[in-house]
C-alpha positions in Angstrom: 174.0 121.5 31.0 171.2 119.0 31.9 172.2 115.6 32.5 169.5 112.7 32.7 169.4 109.8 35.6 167.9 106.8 35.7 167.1 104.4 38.7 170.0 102.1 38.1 167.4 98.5 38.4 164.0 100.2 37.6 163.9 100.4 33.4 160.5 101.7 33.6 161.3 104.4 36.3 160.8 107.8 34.4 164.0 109.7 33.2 164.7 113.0 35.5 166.5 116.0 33.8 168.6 117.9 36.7 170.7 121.1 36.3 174.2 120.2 37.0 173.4 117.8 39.7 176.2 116.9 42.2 177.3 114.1 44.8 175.2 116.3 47.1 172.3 116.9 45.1 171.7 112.9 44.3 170.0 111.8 47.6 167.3 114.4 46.9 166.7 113.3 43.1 163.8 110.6 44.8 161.8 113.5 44.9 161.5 113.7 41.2 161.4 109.9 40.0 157.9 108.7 38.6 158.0 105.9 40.8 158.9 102.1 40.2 156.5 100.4 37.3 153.5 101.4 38.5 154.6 105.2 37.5 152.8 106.5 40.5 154.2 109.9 41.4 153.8 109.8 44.4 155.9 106.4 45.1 159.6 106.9 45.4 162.1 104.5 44.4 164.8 103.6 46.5 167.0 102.0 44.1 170.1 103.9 43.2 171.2 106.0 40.4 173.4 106.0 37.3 173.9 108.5 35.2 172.3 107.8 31.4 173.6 110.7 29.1 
């Protein structure tokens, strides 16, 4: 099951898809958001998480 998160105050942040993420998996999901409205890849954002669908 893949369940989507989203940067809980970043609406533009892009959507990640993780398989069965966990408490423990969460802090390294930074890796994988597009990055706060600029989209750039390669920015991380810090803001935290909720869980979408």
């Amino acid at each position: 099951m893949t369940v989507k998160w989203l940067c809980a105050e970043c609406p533009c942040t892009v959507k990640v898809s993780v398989f069965n993420p966990s408490p423990l998996s969460l802090p390294k999901l930074d890796l994988f958001i597009g990055g706060h409205k600029a989209k750039d890849p390669l920015v991380r954002c810090i803001q935290p998480f909720i869980r979408i669908s």
